[in-house]
C-alpha positions in Angstrom: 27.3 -11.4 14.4 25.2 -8.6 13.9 21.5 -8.8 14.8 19.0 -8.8 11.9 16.9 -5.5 11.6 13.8 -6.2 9.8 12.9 -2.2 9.1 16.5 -2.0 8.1 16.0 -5.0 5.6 13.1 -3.4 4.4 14.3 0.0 4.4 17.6 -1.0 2.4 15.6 -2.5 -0.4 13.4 -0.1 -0.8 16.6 2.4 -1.1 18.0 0.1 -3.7 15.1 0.8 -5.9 15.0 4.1 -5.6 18.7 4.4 -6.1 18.0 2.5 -9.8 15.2 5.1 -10.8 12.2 2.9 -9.5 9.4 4.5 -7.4 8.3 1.3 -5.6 4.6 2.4 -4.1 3.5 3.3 -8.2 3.8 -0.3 -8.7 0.7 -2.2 -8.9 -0.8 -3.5 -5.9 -3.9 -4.2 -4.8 -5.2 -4.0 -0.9 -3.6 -6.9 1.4 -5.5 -10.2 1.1 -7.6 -9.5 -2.6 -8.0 -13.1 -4.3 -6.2 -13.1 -7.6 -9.1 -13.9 -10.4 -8.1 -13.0 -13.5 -4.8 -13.4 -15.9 -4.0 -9.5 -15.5 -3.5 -9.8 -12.3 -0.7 -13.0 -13.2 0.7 -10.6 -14.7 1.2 -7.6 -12.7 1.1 -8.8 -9.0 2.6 -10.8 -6.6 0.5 -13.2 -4.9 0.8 -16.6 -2.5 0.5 -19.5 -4.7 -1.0 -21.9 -2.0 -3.9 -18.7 -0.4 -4.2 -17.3 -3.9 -4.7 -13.8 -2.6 -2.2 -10.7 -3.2 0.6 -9.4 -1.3 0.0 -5.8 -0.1 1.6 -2.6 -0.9 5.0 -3.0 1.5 5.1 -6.4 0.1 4.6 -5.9 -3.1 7.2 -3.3 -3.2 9.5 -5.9 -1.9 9.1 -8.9 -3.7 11.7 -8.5 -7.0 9.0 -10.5 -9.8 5.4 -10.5 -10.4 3.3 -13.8 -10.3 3.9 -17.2 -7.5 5.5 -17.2 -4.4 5.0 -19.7 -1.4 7.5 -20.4 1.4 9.9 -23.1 1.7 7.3 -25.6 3.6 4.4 -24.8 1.4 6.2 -25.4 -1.6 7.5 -28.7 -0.2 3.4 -29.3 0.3 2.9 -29.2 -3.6 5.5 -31.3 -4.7 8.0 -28.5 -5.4 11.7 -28.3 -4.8 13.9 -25.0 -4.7 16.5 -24.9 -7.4 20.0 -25.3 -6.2 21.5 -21.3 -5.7 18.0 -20.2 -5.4 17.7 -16.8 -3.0 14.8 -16.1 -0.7 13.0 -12.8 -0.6 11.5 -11.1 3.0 7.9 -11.0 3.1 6.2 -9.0 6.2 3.7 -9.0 8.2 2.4 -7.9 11.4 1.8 -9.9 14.7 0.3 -8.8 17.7 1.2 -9.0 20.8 -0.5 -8.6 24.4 1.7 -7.6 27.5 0.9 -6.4 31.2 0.9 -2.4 31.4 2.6 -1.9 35.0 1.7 1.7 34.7 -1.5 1.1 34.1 -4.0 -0.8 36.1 -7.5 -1.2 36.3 -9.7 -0.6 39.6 -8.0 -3.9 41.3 -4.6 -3.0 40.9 -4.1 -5.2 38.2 -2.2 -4.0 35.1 -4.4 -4.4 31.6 -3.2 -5.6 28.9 -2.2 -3.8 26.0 -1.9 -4.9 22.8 1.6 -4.1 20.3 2.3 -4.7 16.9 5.1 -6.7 16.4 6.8 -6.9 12.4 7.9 -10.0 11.8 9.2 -11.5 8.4 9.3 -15.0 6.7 11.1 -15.9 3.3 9.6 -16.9 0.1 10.3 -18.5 -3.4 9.2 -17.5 -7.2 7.6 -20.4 -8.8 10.7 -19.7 -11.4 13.0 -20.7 -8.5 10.9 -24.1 -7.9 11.2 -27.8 -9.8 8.2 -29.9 -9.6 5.5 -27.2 -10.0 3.4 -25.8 -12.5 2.3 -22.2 -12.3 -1.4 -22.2 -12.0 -4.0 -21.8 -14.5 -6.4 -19.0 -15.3 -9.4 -21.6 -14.2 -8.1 -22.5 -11.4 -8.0 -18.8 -10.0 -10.9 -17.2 -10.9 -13.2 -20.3 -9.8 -15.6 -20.2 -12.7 -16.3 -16.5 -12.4 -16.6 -14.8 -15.7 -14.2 -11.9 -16.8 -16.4 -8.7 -17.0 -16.4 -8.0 -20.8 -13.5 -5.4 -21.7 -15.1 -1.6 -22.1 -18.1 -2.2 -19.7 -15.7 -1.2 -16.8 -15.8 3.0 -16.9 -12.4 3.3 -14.6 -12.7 7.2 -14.5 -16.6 7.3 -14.2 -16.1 4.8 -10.6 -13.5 7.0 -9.6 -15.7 10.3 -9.6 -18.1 7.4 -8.0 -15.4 6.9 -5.1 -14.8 10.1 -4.5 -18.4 11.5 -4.4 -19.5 8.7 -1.9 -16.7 9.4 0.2 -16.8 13.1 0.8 -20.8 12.8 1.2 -20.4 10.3 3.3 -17.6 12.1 5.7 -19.6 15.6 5.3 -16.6 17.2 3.5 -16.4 19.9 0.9 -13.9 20.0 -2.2 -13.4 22.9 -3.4 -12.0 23.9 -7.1 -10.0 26.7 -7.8 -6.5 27.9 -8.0 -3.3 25.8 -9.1 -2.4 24.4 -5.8 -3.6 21.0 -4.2 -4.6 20.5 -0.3 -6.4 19.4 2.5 -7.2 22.0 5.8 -7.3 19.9 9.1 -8.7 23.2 10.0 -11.6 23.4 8.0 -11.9 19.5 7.3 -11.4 20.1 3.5 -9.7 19.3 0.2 -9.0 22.0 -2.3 -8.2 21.2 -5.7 -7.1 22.9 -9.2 -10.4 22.5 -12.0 -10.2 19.5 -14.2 -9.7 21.2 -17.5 -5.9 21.9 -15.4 -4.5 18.8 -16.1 -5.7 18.8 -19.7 -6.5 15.1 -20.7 -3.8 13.6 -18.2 -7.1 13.0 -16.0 -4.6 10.2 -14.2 -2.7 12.9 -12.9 -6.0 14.4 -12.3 -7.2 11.7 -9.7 -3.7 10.9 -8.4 -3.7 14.6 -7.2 -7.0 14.4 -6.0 -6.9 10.6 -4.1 -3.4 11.7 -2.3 -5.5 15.1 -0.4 -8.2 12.7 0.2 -6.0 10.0 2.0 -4.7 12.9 4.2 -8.1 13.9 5.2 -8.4 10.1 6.7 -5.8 11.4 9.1 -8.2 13.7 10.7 -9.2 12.6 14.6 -12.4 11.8 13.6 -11.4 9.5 11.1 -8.3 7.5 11.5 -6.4 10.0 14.0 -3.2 10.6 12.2 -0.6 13.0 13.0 -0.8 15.3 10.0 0.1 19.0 11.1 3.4 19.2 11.1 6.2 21.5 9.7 7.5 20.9 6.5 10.9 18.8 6.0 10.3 17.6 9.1 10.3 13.6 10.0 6.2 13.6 11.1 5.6 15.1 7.9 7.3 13.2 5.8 5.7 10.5 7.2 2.5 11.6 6.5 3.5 12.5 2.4 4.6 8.7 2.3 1.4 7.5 3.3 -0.6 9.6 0.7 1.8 9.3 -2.1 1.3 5.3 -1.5 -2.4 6.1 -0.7 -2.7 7.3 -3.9 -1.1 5.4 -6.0 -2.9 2.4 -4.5 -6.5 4.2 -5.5 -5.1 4.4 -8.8 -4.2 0.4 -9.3 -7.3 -0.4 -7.7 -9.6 1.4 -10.2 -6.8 0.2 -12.9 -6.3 3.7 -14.3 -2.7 3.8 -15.9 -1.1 6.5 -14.6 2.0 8.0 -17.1 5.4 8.7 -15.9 4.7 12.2 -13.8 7.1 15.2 -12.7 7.5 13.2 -9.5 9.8 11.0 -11.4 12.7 12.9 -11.3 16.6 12.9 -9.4 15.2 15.3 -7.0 12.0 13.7 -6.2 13.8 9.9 -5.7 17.0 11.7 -3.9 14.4 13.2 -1.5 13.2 10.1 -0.6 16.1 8.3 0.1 17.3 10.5 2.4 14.2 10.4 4.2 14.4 6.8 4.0 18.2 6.9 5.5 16.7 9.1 8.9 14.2 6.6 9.9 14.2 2.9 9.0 10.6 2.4 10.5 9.3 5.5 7.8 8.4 2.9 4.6 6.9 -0.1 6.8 4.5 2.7 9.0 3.7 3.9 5.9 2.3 1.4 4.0 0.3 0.2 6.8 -1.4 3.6 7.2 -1.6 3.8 3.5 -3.7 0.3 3.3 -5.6 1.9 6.3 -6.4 4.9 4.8 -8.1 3.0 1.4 -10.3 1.0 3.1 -11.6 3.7 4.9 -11.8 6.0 2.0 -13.9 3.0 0.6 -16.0 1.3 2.8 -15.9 3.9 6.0 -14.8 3.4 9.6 -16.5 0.0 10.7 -14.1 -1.8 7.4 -10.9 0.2 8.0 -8.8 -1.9 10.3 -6.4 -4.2 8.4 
């Protein structure tokens, strides 16, 4: 029997979606570990039922239906039992691991340690799947915190917020002009078309401009990416995944619907999963670099690690 490959599991489902016209990283998500509050989020993300916080990008791309899922044990905990013919879906995560570096010791001779991570997987249930179990209520998630009152949340006006802290706070110029989009490891900055560009698609607007800004995270003084590369080739690829999924998790964060885009065509998802197909490992390092790369473009250095 064949050994189970957890990037290939991953890999292949991520594949199927693509092969059925979904673009998996422009669903909803929010960053790993985010308590779910309020009754959009029911509605829109998966989420653990029993730690009430949300599954992450990879994860979220992963998991087939919004809402509840728990693992066999913890829905056993509740009261619950899996329907008969239920199936499982993979959730991920990383370990890590410490082993002795023989080729590399410290001033005794002894090897130091060095610390790996290690995917590993474990399988959960939808609450549809489950007998004995209620879904939860909207009071028993957001713990007596009021909903902010709809309107007095100015998505686009937090964006520019976002992006003006970030770029002060890194010491990087944005430049506008032209009709191309970029970011110079070079010259440590983002060039982007004007505003008036995108007409009064301003989600397109911010998409474009969040995906330059997650590459400039890959910059050595920041979170050390590889990001000068040729194009087509596997590094670079690698590098368009994480600020595709980089932006796309900006945009659900600052819940700014974002329309069906050029990028949702044959070419685009055929692209992809060819990519995909070449290296199993490119979605999973992806994501993780994506998460990464939000957390630093909020909060800075000290808040990025995951």
């Amino acid at each position: 029997m064949a050994q189970f490959n957890i990037y290939q599991a991953v890999t292949d489902r991520i594949i199927s979606q693509l092969e059925k016209g979904v673009i998996p990283w422009r669903k909803p998500w929010k960053v790993s570990g985010v308590p779910i509050r309020f009754k959009e989020d029911i509605t829109k993300l998966a989420f653990n039922r029993v730690t009430k916080l949300a599954y992450g990008a990879l994860n979220q791309m992963l998991l087939s239906r919004v809402g509840e899922y728990a693992s066999y044990k913890q829905w056993s905990d509740l009261g619950g039992k899996i329907k008969k013919g239920a199936k499982s879906e993979i959730v991920v995560f990383w370990k890590w691991l410490d082993y002795k570096d023989e080729n590399n010791v410290d001033e005794n001779g002894n090897p130091k340690i060095k610390r790996v991570p290690y995917l590993k997987h474990y399988l959960v249930f939808h609450i549809s799947d489950v007998e004995g179990v209620e879904p939860l209520k909207l009071d028993e998630l957001n713990e007596g915190e009021e909903k902010p009152e709809p309107g007095c949340f100015d998505s686009i006006e937090e964006a520019e917020h976002i992006i003006n802290e970030y770029v002060t706070r890194e010491n990087m110029p944005i430049e506008y002009h032209g009709n191309s989009a970029c970011y110079s490891p070079m010259f440590d900055r983002v060039t982007l078309p004007e505003r008036f560009k995108f007409g009064k698609n301003s989600a397109e607007f911010y998409s474009t401009a969040f995906h330059e800004l997650t590459h400039s995270t890959g910059a050595k003084h920041r979170l050390d990416r590889q990001i000068l590369n040729r194009f087509g080739d596997t590094a670079y690829s690698k590098e368009e995944l994480v600020a595709e999924i980089g932006a796309s998790g900006m945009l659900n964060i600052l819940n700014i619907e974002t329309p069906e885009s050029f990028t949702n065509s044959v070419a685009y998802i055929q692209s992809w999963i060819s990519q995909l197909k070449k290296d199993n490992k490119l979605i999973v390092m992806a994501s993780a670099q994506a998460e990464k790369a939000i957390k630093y473009i909020i909060n800075g250095k000290e808040n990025e690690a995951a």
